[in-house]
C-alpha positions in Angstrom: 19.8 -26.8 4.6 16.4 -25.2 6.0 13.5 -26.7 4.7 10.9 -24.8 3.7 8.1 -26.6 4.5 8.7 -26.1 8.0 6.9 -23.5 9.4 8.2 -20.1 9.8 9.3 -19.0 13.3 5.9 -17.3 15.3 5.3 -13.5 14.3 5.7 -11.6 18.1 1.8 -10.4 18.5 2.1 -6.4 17.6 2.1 -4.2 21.2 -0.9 -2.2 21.8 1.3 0.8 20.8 2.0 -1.3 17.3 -1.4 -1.8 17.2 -3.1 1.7 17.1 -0.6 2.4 14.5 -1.5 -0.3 12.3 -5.2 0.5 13.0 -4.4 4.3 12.3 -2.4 3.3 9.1 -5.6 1.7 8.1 -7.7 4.5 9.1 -5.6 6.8 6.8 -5.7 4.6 3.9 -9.4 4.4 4.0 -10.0 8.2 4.2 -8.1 8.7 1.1 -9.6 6.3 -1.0 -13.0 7.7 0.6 -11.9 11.1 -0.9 -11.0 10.1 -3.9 -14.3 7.9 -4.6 -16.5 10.8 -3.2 -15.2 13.0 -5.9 -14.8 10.7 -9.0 -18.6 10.1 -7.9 -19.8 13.8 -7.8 -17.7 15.1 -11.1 -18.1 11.7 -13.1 -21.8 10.8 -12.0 -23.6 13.5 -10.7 -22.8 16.4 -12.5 -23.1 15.1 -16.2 -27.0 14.1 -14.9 -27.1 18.0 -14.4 -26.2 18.5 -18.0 -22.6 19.5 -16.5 -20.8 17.0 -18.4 -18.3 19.0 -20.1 -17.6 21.2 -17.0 -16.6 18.2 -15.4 -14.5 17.2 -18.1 -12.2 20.0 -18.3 -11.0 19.4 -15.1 -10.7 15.8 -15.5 -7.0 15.6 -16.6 -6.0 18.0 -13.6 -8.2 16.2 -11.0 -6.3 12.6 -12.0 -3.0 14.5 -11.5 -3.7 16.2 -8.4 -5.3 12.6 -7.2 -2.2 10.7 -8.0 0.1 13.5 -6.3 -1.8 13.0 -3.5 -1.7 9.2 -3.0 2.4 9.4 -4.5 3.0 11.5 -0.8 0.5 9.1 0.8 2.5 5.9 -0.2 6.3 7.6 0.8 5.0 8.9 3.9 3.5 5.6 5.3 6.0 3.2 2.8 5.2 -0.9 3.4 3.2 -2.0 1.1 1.6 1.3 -0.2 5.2 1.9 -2.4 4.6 -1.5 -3.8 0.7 -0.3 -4.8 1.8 2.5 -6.6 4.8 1.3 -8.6 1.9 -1.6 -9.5 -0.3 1.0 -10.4 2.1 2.9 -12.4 2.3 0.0 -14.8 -1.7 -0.6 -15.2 -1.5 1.5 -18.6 -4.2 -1.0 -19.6 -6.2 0.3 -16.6 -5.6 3.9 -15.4 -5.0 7.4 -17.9 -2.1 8.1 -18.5 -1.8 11.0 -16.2 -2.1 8.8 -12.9 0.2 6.5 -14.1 2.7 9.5 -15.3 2.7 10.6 -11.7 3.3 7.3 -10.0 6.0 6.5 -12.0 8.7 8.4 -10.1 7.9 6.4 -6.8 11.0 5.0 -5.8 11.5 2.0 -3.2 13.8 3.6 -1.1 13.4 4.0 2.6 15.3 4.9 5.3 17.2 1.9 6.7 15.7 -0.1 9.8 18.1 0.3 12.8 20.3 -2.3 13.0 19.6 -3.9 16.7 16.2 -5.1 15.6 17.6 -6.4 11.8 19.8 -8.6 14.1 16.9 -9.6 16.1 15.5 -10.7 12.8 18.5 -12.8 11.5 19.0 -14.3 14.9 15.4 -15.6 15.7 14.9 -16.7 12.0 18.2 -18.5 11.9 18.1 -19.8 15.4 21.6 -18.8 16.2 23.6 -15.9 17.7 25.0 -13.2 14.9 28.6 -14.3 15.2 28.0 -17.7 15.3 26.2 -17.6 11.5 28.5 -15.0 10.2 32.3 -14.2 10.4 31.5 -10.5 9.7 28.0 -8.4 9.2 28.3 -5.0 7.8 26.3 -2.8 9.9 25.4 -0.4 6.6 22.9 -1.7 4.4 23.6 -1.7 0.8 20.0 -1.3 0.0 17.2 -0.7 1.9 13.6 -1.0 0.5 10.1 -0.5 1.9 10.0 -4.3 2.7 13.3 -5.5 3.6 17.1 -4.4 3.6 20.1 -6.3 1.9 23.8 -6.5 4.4 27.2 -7.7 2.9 28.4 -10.4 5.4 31.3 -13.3 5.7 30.5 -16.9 6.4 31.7 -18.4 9.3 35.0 -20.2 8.5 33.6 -23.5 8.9 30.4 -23.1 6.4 32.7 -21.0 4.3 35.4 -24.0 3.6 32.6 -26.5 3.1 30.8 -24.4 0.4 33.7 -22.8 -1.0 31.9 -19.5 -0.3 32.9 -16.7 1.3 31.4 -13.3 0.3 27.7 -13.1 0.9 24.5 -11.0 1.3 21.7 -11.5 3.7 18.5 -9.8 2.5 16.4 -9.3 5.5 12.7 -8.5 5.9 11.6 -5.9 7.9 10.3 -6.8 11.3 6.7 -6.1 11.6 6.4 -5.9 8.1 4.2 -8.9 7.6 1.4 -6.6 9.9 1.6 -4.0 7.9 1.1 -6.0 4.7 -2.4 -7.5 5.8 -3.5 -4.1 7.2 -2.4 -2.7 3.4 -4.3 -5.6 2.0 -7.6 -5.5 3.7 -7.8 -1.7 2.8 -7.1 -2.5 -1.2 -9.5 -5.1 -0.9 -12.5 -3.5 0.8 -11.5 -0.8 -1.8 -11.8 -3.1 -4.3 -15.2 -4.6 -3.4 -16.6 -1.0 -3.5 -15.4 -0.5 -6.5 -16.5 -3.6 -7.9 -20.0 -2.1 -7.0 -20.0 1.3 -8.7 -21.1 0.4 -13.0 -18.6 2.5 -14.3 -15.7 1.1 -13.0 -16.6 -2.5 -12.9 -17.7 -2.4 -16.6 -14.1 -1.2 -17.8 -12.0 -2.9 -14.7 -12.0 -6.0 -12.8 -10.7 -3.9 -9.5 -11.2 -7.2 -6.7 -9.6 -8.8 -9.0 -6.5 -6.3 -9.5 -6.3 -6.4 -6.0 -6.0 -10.2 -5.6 -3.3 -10.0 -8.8 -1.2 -7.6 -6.2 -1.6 -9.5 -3.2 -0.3 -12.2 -4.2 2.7 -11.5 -6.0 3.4 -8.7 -2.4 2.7 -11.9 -0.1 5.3 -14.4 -2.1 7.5 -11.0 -1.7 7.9 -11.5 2.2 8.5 -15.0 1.8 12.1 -15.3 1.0 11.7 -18.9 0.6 10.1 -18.0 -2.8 12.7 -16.1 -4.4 15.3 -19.3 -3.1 13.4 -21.4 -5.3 13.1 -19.3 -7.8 16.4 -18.3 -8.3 17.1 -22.4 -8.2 15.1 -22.7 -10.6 16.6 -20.0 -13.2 19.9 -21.7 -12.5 18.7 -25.0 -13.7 16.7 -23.6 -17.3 20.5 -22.3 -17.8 22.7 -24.9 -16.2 24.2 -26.0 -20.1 24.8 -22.2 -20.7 28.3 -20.7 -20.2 27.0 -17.5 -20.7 24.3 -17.3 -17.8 25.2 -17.2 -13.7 23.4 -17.1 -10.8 24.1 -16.3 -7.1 24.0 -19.8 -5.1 21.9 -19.7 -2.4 23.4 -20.6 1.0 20.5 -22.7 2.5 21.9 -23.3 5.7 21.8 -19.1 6.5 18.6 -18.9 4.9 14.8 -19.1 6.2 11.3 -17.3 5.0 12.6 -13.8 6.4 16.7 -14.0 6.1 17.6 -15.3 2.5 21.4 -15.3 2.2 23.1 -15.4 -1.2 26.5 -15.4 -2.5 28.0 -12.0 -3.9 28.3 -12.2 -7.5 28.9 -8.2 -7.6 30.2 -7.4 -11.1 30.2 -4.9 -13.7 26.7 -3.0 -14.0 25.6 -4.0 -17.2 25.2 -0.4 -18.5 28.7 1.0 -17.4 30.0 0.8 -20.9 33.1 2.4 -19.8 33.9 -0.3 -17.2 33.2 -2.7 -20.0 35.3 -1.7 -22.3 38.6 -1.5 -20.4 37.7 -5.2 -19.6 38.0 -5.8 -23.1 34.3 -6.4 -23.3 32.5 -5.4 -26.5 29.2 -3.6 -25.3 27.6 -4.5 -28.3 28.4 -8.3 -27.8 26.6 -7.9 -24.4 23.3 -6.4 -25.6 23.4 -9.5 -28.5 23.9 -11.9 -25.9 21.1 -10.4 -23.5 19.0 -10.4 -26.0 19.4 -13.8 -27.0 18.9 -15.0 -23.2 15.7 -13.0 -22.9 14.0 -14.4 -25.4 15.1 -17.6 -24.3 13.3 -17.3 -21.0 10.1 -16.2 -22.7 9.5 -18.1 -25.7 12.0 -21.4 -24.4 12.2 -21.8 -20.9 8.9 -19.8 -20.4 9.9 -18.8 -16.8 11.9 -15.0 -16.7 13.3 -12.5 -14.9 10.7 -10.3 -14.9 12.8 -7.5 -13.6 15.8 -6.9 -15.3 16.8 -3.2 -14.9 20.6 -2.2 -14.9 20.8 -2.9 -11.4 19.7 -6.6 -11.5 22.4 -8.1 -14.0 26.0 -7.5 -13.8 28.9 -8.4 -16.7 31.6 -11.3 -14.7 35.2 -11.2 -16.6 36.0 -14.8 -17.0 39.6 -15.9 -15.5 41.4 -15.2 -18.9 40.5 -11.9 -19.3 39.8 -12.7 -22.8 37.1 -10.6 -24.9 35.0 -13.8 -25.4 35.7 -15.0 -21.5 32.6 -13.4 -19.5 29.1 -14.3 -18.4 25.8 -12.0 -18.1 25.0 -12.4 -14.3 21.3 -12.5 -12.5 20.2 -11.3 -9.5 17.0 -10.9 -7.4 14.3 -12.9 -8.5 12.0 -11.9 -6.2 9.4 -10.6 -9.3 9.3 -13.6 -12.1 7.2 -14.7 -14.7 5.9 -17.5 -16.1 4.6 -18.0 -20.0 1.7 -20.8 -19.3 0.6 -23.5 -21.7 -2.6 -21.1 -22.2 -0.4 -18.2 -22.5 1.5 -19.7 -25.2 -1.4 -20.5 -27.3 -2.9 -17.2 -27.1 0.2 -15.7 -28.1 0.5 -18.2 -31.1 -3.1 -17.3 -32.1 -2.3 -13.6 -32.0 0.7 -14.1 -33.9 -1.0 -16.3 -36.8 -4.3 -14.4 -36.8 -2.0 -10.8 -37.3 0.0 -12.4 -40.0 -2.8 -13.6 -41.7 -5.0 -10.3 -41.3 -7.8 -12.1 -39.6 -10.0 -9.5 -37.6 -12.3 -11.8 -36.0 -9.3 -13.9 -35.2 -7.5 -11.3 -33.6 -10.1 -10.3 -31.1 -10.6 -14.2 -30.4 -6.8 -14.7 -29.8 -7.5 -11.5 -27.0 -10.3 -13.2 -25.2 -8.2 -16.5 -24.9 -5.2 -14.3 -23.4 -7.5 -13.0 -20.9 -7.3 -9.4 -21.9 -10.9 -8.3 -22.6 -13.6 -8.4 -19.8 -16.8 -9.7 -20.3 -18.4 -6.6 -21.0 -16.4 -5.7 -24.1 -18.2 -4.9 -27.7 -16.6 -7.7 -29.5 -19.1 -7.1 -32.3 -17.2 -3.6 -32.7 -13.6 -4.5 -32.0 -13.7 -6.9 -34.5 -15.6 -4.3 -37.1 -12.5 -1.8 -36.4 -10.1 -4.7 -36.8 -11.0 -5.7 -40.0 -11.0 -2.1 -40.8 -7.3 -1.8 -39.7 -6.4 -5.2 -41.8 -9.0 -4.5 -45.0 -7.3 -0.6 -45.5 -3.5 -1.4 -44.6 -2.7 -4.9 -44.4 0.0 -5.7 -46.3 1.6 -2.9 -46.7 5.4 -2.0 -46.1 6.7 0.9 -44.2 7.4 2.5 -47.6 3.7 2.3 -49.1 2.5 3.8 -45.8 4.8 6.9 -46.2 2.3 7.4 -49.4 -0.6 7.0 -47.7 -2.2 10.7 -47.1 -1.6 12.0 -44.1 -4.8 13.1 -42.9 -6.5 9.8 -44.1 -4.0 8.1 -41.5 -5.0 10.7 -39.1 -8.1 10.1 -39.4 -8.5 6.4 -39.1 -6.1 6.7 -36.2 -8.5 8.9 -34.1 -11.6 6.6 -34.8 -9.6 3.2 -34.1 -8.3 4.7 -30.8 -11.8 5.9 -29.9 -13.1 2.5 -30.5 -10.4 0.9 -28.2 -10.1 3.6 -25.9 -14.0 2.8 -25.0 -13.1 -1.1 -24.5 -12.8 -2.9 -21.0 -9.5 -4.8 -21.4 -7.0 -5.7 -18.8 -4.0 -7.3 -19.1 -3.2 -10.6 -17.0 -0.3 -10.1 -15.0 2.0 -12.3 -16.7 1.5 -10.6 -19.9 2.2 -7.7 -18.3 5.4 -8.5 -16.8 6.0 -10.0 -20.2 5.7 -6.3 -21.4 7.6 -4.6 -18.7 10.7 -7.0 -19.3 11.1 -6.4 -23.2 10.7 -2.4 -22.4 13.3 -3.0 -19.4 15.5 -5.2 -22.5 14.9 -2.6 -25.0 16.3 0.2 -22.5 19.4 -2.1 -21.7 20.3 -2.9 -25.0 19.9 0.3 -26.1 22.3 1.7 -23.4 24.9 -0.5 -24.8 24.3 -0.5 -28.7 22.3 2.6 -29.4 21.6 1.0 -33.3 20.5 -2.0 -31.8 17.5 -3.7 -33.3 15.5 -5.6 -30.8 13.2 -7.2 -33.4 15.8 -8.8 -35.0 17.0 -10.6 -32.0 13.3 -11.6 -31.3 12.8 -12.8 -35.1 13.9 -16.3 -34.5 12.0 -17.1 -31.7 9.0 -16.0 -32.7 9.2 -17.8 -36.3 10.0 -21.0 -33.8 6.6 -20.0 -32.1 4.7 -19.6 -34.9 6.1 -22.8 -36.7 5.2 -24.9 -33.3 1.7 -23.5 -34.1 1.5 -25.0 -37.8 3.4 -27.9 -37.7 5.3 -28.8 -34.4 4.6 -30.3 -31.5 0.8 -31.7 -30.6 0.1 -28.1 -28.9 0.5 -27.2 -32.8 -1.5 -29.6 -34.2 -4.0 -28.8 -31.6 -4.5 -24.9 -32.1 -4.5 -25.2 -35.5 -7.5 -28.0 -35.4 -9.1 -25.5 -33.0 -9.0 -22.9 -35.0 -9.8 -25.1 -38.1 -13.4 -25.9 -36.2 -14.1 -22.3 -35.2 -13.6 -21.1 -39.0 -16.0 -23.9 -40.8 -18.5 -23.1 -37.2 -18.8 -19.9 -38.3 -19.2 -20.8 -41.7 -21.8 -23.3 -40.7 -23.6 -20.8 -38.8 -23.3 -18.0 -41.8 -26.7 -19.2 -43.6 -28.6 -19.3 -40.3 -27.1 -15.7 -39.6 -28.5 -14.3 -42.8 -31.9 -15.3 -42.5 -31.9 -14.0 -38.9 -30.9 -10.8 -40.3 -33.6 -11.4 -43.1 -36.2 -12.3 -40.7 -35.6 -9.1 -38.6 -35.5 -6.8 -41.6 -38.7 -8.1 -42.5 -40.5 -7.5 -39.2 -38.9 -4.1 -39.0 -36.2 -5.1 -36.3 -33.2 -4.5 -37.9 -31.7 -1.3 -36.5 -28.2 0.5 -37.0 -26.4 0.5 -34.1 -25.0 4.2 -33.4 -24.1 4.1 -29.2 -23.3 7.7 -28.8 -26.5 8.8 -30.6 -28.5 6.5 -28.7 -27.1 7.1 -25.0 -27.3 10.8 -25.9 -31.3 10.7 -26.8 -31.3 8.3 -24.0 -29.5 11.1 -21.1 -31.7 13.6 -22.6 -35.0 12.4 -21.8 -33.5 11.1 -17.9 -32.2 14.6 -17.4 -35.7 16.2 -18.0 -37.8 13.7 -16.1 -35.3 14.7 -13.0 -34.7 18.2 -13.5 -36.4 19.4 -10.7 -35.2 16.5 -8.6 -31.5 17.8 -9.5 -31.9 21.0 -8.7 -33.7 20.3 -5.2 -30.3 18.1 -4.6 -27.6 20.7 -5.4 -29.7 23.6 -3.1 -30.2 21.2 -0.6 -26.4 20.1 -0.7 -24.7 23.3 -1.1 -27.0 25.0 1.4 -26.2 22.2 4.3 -22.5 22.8 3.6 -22.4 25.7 4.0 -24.3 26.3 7.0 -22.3 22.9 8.4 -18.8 24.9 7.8 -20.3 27.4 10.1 -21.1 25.6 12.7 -24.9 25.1 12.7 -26.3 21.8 13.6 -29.0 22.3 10.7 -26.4 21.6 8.0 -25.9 18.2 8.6 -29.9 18.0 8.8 -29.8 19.7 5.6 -27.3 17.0 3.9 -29.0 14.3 5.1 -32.6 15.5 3.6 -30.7 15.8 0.1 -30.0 12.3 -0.2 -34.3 12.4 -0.7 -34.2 13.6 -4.6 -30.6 12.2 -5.1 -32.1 9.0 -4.8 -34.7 9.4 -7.4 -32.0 10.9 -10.0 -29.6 7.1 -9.1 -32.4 4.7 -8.9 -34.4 7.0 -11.8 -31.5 6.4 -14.0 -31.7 2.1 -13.9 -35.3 2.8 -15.4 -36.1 3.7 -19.4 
């Protein structure tokens, strides 16, 4: 059995030829980003100081797409890590518009396979031993071959084989050299990220440094096979007392932090219905039973496959052939998640704060999950809220279908607006929390088209919510929490009021209306720089342009316009 505390076999240093690729990789990564930031800085900062505001908003949407475009040929032209960024970024809905994330969502992790001589390099130094010697047979094809690592179908040697009672295996493989490429990928996203982090109008709505940490470490446990071992391990063991579950064994004595060898527990893809049925497996049976062992990970074991497309879980027929003789089967658990005891308790907030229509509650059940950044308008999002609860709490689906349409319409558009404008971002275990009941919902629905996914959630969540009013001591405590926040508030309501006295009194109390405000705000900057603007744009356009033809004096030109831009940046920090 490898251990895996010992340390991984030495990385070979990269040749110099390796080398100026990796630094060239680096150089490409950076020049793209560069473009991107230059313009979101010119259409989303400069112009609107120019009064050009809505020109550059009618070519935001287009812009977005044509930026994502770019970066989707970007990340399958130089694959590694990049593929990994996108599919990430494709599922920031909480972050990004839509239409980057739209675009990004077609990136597929398929690359052209590494050639064989240096995959058996790989398995040889990892494992210590020659090819033959660890494996009775090693197909040469790959049956998959991803941007960080490939998978082979192999034998065990005859020996290992009787010992385990094993035969049929498959040795996933990381890419040689990938681990270089990886911490050249990184540094870019994270000098990225600390520019970002600099620039107000993204670091108000986005945490991006931390994004990029979020990402880098879930890619680095990714080229550590070692990880998914004991993850898969420990999977087995939440579902060792159920007949229903199985899991590949992993073969620990072919298996180190680059080479993870499993056995082959190739079945029937959950989603071929056909296949299923002339097994004598009932499809709808299936999508009950995946259901069940979902939510089982997430509100039971809380630790799940947070990856569970069709591809991932295969249908075993049991020995009998019976219709009840069969078990859902797992594989790749390289991307899990875990619910955390802090997790939990913000989820049982939310759930108890929704059902009992509390606004304020809501919002504070948010900040515990982690989802809203500092800079958020509580004040607000708890005012629309209490809006949503006070208007339509309580009713059924059928009362709604009486509410008039345009009055729904209505409240729709300002509660979006009011959200739309909010900094949140989702912790990545909520997140994968998200992506694996949309993966489940899409399962399911392949087999049982009518099936209800709510209903199959129902019971867990009651046992949730019932831990959280009178199970357990995490029970007791959230409620006793919340118990103390309610009667501080109320302590705090008399004080409140004759603050708000006080202030009237004096004249302070003002109405907050931000849009009215930041426009009479913009409107006296833009006239106090006017002149300063227009110096910029001749200055800029007129280097350009005599730059594009050659003439040293453009660049002198450019340079002498960064004179007035600076008044119009540092102008703007000033009332």
């Amino acid at each position: 059995m490898t251990d895996a505390s010992a340390p991984a076999p030495a990385r070979s240093a990269p040749t110099p030829a390796q080398t100026r690729a990796l630094k060239a990789r680096y150089r490409r990564i950076m020049r793209f980003a560069t473009r991107v930031l230059v313009q979101a800085w010119w259409f989303e900062l400069v112009l609107p100081r120019f009064g050009l505001g809505g020109l550059a908003a009618r070519g935001r949407i287009r812009r977005l797409q044509k930026a994502a475009r770019r970066f989707h040929r970007l990340a399958a032209d130089l694959g590694g890590l990049m593929i990994k960024a996108g599919q990430f970024l494709s599922s920031r809905l909480d972050v990004l518009p839509r239409e980057i994330t739209q675009e990004l969502e077609g990136l597929q992790d398929e690359v052209a396979p590494e050639p064989l001589d240096r995959i058996v390099a790989q398995v040889e130094r990892e494992l210590g031993m020659p090819l033959d010697v660890a494996f009775a047979d090693f197909d040469e094809t790959p049956i998959a071959a991803a941007s960080l690592g490939q998978a082979h179908r192999a034998r065990l040697s005859p020996g290992l084989s009787a010992e385990l009672g094993i035969e049929q295996v498959v040795v996933k493989v990381l890419r040689p050299g990938i681990e270089d490429i990886v911490e050249v990928d990184l540094t870019a996203l994270r000098r990225v990220g600390r520019i970002l982090s600099r620039v107000k109008l993204v670091s108000n709505r986005t945490d991006a440094p931390g994004l990029v940490e979020e990402f880098a470490t879930t890619s680095l446990e990714e080229i550590d096979y070692l990880n998914e071992a004991a993850y898969a391990e420990r999977f087995a063991a939440d579902f060792a007392d159920d007949p229903r579950i199985r899991t590949p064994a992993i073969i620990w004595e072919r298996s180190a932090r680059r080479t993870l060898t499993l056995q082959d527990v190739t079945a029937i893809k959950i989603t071929d219905v056909a296949s299923l049925r002339a097994a004598g497996i009932d499809p709808d049976a299936v999508a009950a039973e995946l259901a069940r062992v979902t939510f089982q990970q997430l509100f039971i074991a809380g630790f799940f496959h947070a990856d569970p497309h069709p591809g991932n879980i295969f249908v075993t027929p049991g020995a009998s052939g019976g219709p009840d003789d069969w078990t859902i089967t797992y594989i790749d658990f390289g991307m899990m998640g875990e619910i955390t005891s802090s997790l939990r308790a913000g989820l049982r907030s939310f759930i108890l704060a929704a059902v009992g229509r509390d606004g304020p509650g809501l919002v504070q059940a948010m900040q515990r999950l982690g989802v809203l950044l500092p800079t958020a308008d509580i004040d607000e999002l708890e005012r629309a809220m209490s809006a949503l609860f006070d208007r339509f709490g309580g009713m059924g689906v059928a009362e709604l279908t009486q509410v008039d349409p345009r009055e729904l319409e209505q409240f729709a558009r300002r509660f979006s607006e009011t959200v739309r404008t909010l900094p949140f971002q989702l912790p990545e275990s909520f997140l994968l929390l998200i992506r694996t009941v949309s993966l489940l919902s899409g399962v399911t629905s392949a087999l049982n088209q009518d099936f209800n996914i709510w209903d199959a959630v129902d019971p867990f969540a009651k046992t949730l919510v019932d831990a959280g009013r009178a199970g357990g001591i995490d029970g007791v405590v959230e409620l006793g929490q919340q118990a103390i926040g309610y009667a501080s508030t109320l302590a705090r309501l008399p004080r409140r009021l004759d603050q708000l006295a006080a202030k009237a009194e004096r004249g302070d109390l003002a109405l907050r209306v931000p849009e009215t405000e930041r426009r009479i705000r913009a409107l006296e900057r833009s006239l106090g720089r006017a002149t300063s603007g227009l110096l910029f744009v001749g200055l800029l356009i007129a280097g350009a342009i005599l730059r594009g033809g050659g003439d040293p004096l453009g660049v002198v030109l450019m340079i002498a316009a960064a004179v007035p831009l600076l008044h119009i940046v540092v102008g703007s920090r000033f009332p």
